[in-house]
N, C-alpha and C positions, 0 to 999 in steps of 0.2 A: 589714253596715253598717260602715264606717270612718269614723271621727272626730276631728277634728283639736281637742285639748283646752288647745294653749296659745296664750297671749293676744298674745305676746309677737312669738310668729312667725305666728299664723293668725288671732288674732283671735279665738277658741275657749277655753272654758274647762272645769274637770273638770264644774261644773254640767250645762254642756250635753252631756257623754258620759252622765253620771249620768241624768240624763231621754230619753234614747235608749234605754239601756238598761232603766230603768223602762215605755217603752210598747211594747218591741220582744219576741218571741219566738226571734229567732233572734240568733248569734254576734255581737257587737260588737268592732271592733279598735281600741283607740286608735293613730292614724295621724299620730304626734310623733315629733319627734328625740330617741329615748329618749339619755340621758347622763348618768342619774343612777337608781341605784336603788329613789329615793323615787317617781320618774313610774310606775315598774311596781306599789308598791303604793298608790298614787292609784285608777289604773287597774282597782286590782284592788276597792276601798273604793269604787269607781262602779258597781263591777258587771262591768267590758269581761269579752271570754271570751281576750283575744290584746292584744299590744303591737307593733311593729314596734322591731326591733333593724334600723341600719343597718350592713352591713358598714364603710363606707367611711368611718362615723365613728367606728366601736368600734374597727378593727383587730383587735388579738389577745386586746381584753378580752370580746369576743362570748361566748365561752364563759363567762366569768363572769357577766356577763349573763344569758344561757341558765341559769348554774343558782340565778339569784337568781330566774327565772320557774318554773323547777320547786321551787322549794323555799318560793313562794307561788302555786301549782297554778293558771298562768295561762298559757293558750298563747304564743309567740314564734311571729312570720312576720320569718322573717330573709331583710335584702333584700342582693343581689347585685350588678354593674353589669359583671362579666369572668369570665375563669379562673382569677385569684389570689383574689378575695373568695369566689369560690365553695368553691375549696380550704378557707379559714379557715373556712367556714360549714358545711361535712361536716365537716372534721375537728373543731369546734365541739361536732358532734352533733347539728347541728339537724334538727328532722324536718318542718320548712315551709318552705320556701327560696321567695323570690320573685326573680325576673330583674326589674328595671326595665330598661326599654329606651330610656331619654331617657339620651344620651351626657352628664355632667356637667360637661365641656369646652364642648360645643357648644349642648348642650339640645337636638341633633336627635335624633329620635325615630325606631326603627329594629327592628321585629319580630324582622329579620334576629336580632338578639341573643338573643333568647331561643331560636329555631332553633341558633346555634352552642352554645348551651349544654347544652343539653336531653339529650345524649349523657355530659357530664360528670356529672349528676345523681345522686347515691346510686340506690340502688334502691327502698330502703324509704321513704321522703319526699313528704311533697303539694310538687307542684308550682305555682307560682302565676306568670303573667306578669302584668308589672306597666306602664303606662304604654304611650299608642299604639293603647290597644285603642277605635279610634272606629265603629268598623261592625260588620255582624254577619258579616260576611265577616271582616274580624280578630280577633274571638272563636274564629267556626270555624277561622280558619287555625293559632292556636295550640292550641285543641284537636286537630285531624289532626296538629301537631307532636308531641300528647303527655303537654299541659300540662292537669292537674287543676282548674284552675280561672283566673281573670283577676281581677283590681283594675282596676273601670273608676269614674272619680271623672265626670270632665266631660263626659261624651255621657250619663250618664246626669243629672245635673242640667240640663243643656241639653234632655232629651227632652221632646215633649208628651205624651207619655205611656209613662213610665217601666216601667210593670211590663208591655206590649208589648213594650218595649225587651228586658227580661230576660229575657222570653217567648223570643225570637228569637235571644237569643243563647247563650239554655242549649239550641236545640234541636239537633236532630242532626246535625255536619255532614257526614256519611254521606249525610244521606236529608231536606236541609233542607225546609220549608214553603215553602206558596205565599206569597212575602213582596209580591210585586205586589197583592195583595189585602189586605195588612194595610196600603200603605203606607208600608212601611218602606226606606229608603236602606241597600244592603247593601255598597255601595260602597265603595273607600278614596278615593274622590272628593271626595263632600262632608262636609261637616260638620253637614249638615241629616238627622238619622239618622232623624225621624218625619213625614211629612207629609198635612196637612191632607188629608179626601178633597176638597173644593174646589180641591187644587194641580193 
């Protein structure tokens, strides 16, 4: 789960991380413009198990960052956007790096970016691609890239039914399922990723 905890800029506050956290079993991230060291231990006083550290808005403070999250024993998904943040982000130390693929100039949205990255990557590190990922053919595609795992916010609150959704996009993309028969849009087509069997 990722959750956006401030009010200010989402609308979200620690309460609602805090009761995510209370009904959920698995990892919670708080998913804010960390900028201050007091949001990480918020984050950590709610429960979350991760913070998003932005390269593009810490700069060279990342690392301080990163060790104000290990030294209150809370994972960091440090996010990426080129070849210079990612440099600051290994050299950093981080051991979760995510690529967002929305250009911050343009806001266009472009896979491509995590494919040219993915070669620069530490070795020891989860990988995460971040934004863009709307079908379950864009999940697979950055998996065959490479990539440990995806950040998908809006094709899954758009879905009719979500844990299909996840179903399909955590499966193999080696040896995918019969997805005609679930219904499911695997397309970079549309943006209608689950449909009615009536469609």
């Amino acid at each position: 789960w990722a959750i956006k905890g401030d009010f200010d800029a989402f609308g979200g506050t620690i309460a609602d991380l805090q009761a995510v956290t209370q009904a959920v079993r698995i990892p919670v991230l708080r998913k804010d413009f960390t900028v201050d060291p007091v949001q990480i231990a918020e984050a950590v006083w709610a429960g979350a198990s991760c913070v998003l550290l932005i390269v593009s808005v810490l700069g060279h403070r990342t690392k301080e960052f990163l060790d104000v999250c290990e030294g209150m024993g809370i994972d960091a998904l440090v996010e990426v956007h080129d070849e210079d943040e990612l440099r600051i982000a290994t050299e950093a130390g981080a051991r979760m790096i995510g690529v967002n693929n929305r250009n911050l100039k343009t806001f266009k949205m472009d896979l491509a970016t995590s494919e040219r990255l993915m070669p620069l990557y530490p070795k020891h590190c989860v990988k995460v691609a971040e934004s863009g990922i709307h079908t379950a053919e864009d999940a697979h595609r950055m998996r065959r890239a490479g990539f440990d795992a995806v950040l998908v916010g809006e094709s899954l609150v758009k879905a009719d039914d979500p844990a299909l959704l996840i179903a399909v996009f955590k499966a193999n993309p080696f040896n995918p399922p019969d997805l005609a028969s679930a219904n499911v849009d695997t397309t970079s087509r549309g943006r209608d990723h689950t449909r009615s069997p009536a469609a």
